[in-house]
C-alpha positions as CSV (number, residue, x, y, z in Angstrom):
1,X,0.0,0.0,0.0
2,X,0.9,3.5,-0.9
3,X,-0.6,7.0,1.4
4,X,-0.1,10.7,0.1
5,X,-0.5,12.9,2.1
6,X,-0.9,16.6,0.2
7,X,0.0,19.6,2.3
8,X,0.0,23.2,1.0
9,X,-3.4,24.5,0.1
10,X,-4.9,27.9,1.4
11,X,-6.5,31.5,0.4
12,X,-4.2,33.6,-2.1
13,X,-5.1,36.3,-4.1
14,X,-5.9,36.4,-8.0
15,X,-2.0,36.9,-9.7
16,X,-0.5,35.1,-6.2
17,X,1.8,31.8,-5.9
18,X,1.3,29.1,-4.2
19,X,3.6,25.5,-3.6
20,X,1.4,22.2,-3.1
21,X,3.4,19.2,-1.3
22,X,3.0,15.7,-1.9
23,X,4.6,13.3,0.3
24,X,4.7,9.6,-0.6
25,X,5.0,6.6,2.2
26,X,4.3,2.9,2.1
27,X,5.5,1.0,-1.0
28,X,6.7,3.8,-3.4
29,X,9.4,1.7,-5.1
30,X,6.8,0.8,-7.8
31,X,5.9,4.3,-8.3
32,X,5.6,4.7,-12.1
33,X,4.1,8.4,-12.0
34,X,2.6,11.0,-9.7
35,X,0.1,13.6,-10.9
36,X,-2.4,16.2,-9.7
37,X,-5.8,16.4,-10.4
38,X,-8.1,18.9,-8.7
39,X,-12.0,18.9,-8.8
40,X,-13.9,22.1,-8.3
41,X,-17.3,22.4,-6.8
42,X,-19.9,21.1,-9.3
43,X,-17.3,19.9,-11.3
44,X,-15.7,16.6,-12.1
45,X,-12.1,16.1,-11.2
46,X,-9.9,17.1,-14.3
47,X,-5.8,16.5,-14.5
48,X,-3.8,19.2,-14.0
49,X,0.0,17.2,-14.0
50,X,1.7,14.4,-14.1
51,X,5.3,13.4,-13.8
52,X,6.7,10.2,-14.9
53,X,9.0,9.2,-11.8
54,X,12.7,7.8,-13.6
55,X,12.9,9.8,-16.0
56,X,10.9,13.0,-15.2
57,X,9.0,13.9,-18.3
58,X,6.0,16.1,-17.5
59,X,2.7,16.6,-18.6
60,X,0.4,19.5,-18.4
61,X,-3.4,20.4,-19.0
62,X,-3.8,23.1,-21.3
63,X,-5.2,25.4,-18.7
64,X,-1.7,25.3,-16.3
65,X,0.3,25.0,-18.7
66,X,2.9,27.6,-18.2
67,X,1.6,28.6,-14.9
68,X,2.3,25.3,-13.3
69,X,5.4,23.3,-13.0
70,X,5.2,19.7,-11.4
71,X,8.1,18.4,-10.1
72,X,9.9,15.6,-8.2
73,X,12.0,15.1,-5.3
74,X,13.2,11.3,-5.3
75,X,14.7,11.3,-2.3
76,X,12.2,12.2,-0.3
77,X,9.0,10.5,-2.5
78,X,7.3,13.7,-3.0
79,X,5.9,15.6,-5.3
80,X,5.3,19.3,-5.8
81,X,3.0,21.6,-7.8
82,X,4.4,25.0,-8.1
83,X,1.4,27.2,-9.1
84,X,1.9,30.9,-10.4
85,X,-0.3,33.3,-11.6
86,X,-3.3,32.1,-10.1
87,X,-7.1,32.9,-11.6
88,X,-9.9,32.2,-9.6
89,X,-11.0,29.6,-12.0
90,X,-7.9,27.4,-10.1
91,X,-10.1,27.4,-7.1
92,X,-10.8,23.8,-6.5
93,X,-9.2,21.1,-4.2
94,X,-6.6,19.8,-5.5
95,X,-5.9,15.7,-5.3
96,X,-2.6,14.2,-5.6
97,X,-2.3,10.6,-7.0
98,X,0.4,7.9,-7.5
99,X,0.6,5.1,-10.5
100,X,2.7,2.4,-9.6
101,X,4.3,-0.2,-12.6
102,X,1.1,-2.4,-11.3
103,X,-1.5,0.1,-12.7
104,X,-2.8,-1.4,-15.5
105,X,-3.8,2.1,-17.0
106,X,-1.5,3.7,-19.5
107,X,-3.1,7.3,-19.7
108,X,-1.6,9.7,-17.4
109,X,-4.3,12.2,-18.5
110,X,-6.7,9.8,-17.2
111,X,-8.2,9.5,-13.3
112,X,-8.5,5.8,-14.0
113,X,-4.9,4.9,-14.7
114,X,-3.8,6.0,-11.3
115,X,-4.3,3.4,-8.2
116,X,-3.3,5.9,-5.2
117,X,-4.7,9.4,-4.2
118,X,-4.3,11.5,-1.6
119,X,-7.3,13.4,0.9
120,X,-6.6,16.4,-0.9
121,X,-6.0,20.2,-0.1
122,X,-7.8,23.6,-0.9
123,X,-6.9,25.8,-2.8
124,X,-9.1,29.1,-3.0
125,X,-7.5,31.8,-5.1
126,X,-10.0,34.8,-4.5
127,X,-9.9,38.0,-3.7
């Protein structure tokens, strides 16, 4: 078994920054990738990112993309989701979740594919 546990959600202002945490315990050697997905209110969950664990490669949704950088620290099994330039549309709370090799999903874009989440954190950008 594999727990997240996300830390780094709160209340920021539209244009502000903010640094989500995603720390990985349990049986993370299988860990194929990690992503984010984040599910506003009367909305399904949509991906944000995902990062492929050995080799890094990153994926985006088209609404982050260049706002949002996803990255990895190995040593310590987490995962982080660096978000600038916030709009209040990125209000939503935001789930992090763990493929490992045994996943029998292939799409990283896809909820379905990932066999781990986290309890997730919120993330109100408002002002």
């Amino acid at each position: 078994q594999v727990q997240l546990v996300e830390t780094g959600g709160g209340l920021v202002q539209p244009g502000d920054s903010l640094r989500l945490s995603c720390a990985a315990s349990g049986r993370t050697f299988s860990t194929n990738a990690m992503g984010w997905f984040r599910q506003a209110p009367g909305k399904e969950r949509e991906f944000v990112a995902a990062i492929l664990w050995n080799i890094g490669n990153t994926h985006y949704s088209d609404s982050v993309e260049g706002r949002f950088t996803i990255s990895r620290d190995s040593a310590k099994n987490t995962v982080y989701l660096q978000m600038n330039s916030l709009k209040p549309e990125d209000t939503a709370v935001y789930y992090c979740t763990l493929k490992s090799f045994g996943s029998s999903g292939m799409n990283l874009l896809s909820s379905s594919s990932y066999n781990y989440w986290g309890q997730g954190t919120r993330v109100t950008v408002s002002s």
